[in-house]
PALOPA-654409 format. One record per residue: x, y, z of N, C-alpha, C in turn. Coordinates in steps of 0.05 Angstrom, whole numbers, plus 5000, padded with zeros to 4 digits. Last residue first. Layout:
! PALOPA-654409
XYZXYZXYZ;...
END
This chain:
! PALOPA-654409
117160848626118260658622116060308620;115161458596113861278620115760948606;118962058605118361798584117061608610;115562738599117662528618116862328601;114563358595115363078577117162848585;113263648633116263578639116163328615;107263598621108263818629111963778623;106363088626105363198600107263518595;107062908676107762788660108062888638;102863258696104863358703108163188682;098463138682098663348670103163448678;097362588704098262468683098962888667;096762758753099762638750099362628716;091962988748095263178772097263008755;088762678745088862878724091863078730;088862278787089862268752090462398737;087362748821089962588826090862538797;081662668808083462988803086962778798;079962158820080262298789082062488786;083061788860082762008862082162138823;083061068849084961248851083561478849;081160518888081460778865082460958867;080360268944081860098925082460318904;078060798978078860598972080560458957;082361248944079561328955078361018951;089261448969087661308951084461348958;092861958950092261758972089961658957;099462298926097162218925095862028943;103262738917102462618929099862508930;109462868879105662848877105662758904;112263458877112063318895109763148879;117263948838114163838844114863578854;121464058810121964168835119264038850;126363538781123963628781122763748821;131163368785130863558762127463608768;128362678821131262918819131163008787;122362668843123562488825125962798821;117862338893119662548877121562498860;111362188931113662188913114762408898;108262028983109362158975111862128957;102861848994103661658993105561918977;097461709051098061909038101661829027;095861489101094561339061096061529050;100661609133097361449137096861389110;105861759090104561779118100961819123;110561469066108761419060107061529096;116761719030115161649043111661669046;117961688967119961798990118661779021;118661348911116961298939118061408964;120461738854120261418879119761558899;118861718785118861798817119661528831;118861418731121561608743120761708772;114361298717115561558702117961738721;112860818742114360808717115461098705;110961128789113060978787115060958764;105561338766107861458780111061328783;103660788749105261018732106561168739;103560538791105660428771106160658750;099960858813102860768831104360718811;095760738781096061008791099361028794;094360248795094860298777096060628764;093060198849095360148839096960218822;087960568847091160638858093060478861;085960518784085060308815088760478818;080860898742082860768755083860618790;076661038726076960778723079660678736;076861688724075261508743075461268739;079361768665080761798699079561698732;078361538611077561588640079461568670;082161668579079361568579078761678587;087461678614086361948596084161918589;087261208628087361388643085961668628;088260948588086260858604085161078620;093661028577092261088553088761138569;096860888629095861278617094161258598;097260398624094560528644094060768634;099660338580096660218580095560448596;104160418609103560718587100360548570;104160028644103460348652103760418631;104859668614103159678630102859908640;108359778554108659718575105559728597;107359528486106559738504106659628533;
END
């Protein structure tokens, strides 16, 4: 099991345990990239898909809702987390 499809398992737990890195790698691992980044606010997209995330961090953690945004959207477009 890769590190990010850890974090989703983690994630789905609890979505308050997560650290915005860990957030990043999943977004990452599921095929977005990093189209820019303006003040904390950290914008990605991924081509066949018309949705944006964007997410910013709340210190070092990651935003609960946020978790709940990416890992529904993941769930939504059955995307594979690499």
């Amino acid at each position: 099991m890769t590190r990010a499809a850890k974090a989703i398992e983690a994630a789905k737990q609890n979505p308050k345990g997560l650290s915005f890195a860990q957030l990043r790698s999943i977004v990452e691992a599921a095929g977005f990239t990093l189209k820019r980044v303006s003040g904390s606010h950290h914008v990605y997209s991924r081509p066949g898909i018309a949705e944006i995330i964007n997410i910013q961090p709340a210190g070092k953690d990651a935003k609960p809702y946020q978790v709940r945004q990416v890992l529904e959207l993941i769930e939504r477009y059955k995307l594979t987390v690499q």
